[in-house]
N, C-alpha and C positions, 0 to 999 in steps of 0.2 A: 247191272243189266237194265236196257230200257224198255220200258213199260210196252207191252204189245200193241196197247193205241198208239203210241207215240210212233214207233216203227210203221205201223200202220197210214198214218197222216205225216209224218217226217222220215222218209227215210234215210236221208242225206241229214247226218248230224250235226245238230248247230249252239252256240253258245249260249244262246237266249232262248228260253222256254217261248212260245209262240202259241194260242190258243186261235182258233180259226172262228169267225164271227161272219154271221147273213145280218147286212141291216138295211131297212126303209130308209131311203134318203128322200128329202125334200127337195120341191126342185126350187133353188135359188141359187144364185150366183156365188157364193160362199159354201156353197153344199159339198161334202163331199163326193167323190167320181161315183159313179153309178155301182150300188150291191153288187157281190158277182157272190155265187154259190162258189166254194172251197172246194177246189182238190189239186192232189199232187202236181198235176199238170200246169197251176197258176203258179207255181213258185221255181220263179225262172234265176230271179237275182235277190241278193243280199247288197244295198247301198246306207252307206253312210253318209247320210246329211248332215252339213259342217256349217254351223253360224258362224259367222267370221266375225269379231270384238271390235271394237268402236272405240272411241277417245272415250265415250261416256264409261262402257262396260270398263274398259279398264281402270276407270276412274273408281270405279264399287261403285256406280249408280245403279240402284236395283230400278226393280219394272214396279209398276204401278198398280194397282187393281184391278181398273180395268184389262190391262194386258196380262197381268196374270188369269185371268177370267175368260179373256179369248183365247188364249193359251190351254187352257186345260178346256175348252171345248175343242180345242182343234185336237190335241189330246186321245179327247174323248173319241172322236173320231178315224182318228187312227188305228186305237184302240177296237173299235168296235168293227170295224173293216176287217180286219185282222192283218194290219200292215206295222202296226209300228211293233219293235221289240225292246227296243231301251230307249232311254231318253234322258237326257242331265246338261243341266245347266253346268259352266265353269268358273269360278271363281278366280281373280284377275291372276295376269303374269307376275303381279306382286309379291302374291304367295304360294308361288310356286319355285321349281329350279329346272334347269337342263345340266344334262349328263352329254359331255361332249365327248366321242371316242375317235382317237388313233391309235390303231392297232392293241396294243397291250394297255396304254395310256386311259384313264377315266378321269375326265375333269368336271366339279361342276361347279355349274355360274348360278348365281340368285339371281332372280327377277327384281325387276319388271324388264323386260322385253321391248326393244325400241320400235319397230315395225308393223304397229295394230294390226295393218292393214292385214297382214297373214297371221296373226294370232286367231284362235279361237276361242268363242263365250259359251260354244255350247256345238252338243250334236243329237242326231238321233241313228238307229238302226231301223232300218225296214228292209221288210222283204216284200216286193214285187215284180210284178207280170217284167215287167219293162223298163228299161229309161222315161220313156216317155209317161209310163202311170206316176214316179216318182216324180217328175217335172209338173206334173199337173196338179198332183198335192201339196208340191212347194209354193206352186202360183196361189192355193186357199190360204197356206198362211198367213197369220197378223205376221205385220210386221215387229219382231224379234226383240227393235231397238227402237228408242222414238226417235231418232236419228237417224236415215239411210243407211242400210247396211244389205250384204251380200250375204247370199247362202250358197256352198257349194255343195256337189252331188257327187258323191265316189262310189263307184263300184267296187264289190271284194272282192279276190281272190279265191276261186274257187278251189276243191282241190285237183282236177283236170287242169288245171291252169300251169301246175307245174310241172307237169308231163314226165319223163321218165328218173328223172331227178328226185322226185318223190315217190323214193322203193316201195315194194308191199311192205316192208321194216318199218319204215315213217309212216306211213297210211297206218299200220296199226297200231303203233304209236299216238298218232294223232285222236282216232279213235276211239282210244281210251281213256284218253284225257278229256274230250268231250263229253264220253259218256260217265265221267267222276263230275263233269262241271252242269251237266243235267240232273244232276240226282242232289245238287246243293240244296238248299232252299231257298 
């Protein structure tokens, strides 16, 4: 069962715990978008920000101090907004695999992965007003890699999105699977 704040502040159930944050911004160029007071009404979309991986990333160049240090202030601000929900760095296509399927068939390849350019190093989850507040928090960030690199912004799939196709059977289904994956720790 979820907690009656929660239902309260989330009614629309989600895989990541989310804590809602008022904060003073400073105004500089680097600042985050301007505090906004929490409620149901602000939380329009769920996007997934995708670091796309670089010759270095996939090489295991790690980041530096400095960049980990503006990292976890940009971070911290996210956090503190109440925009970001998850976040994790990826460890190269080297050590990882894909699972390729046709039909009944599962096959799978070791890495490394020959097409950086579409690999990824890393993502986040936020939830915001809009595209456009996403795109504006993408614009504060350090850059990711000390090398040029690209971030992409996906929207999620809500569950309206899949229209009559997803019966009241799957909706509470889904439901309660979400609501097993809120009560984790």
């Amino acid at each position: 069962m979820m907690p009656e704040w929660r239902q309260k502040y989330f009614p629309r159930a989600c895989r990541f715990r989310a804590s809602p944050f008022v904060v003073t911004v400073m105004d500089s160029p680097t600042a985050c978008p301007p505090a906004r007071p929490f409620s149901t009404e602000d939380i329009d979309m769920k996007v997934m920000v995708i670091v796309k991986a670089t010759a270095d990333s996939e090489a295991g160049v790690m980041p530096d101090q400095d960049l980990l240090a503006a990292m976890g202030r940009f971070n911290e601000d996210l956090v503190n907004a109440g925009v970001m929900l998850a976040g994790e760095g990826l460890k190269p296509t080297s050590q990882g695999v894909r699972v390729q399927f046709d039909g009944p068939q599962r096959r799978v390849i070791d890495g490394p992965f020959a097409e950086t350019k579409e690999l990824i190093a890393g993502f986040w989850m936020w939830q915001v007003r809009s595209l456009d507040e996403a795109i504006e928090w993408v614009r504060r960030c350090p850059n990711p890699h000390a090398s040029p690199c690209e971030i992409e912004i996906r929207p999620l799939f809500e569950t309206d999105d899949f229209g009559e196709a997803f019966t009241p059977e799957l909706r509470e289904q889904e439901a309660q699977l979400r609501e097993r994956l809120a009560g984790r720790p």
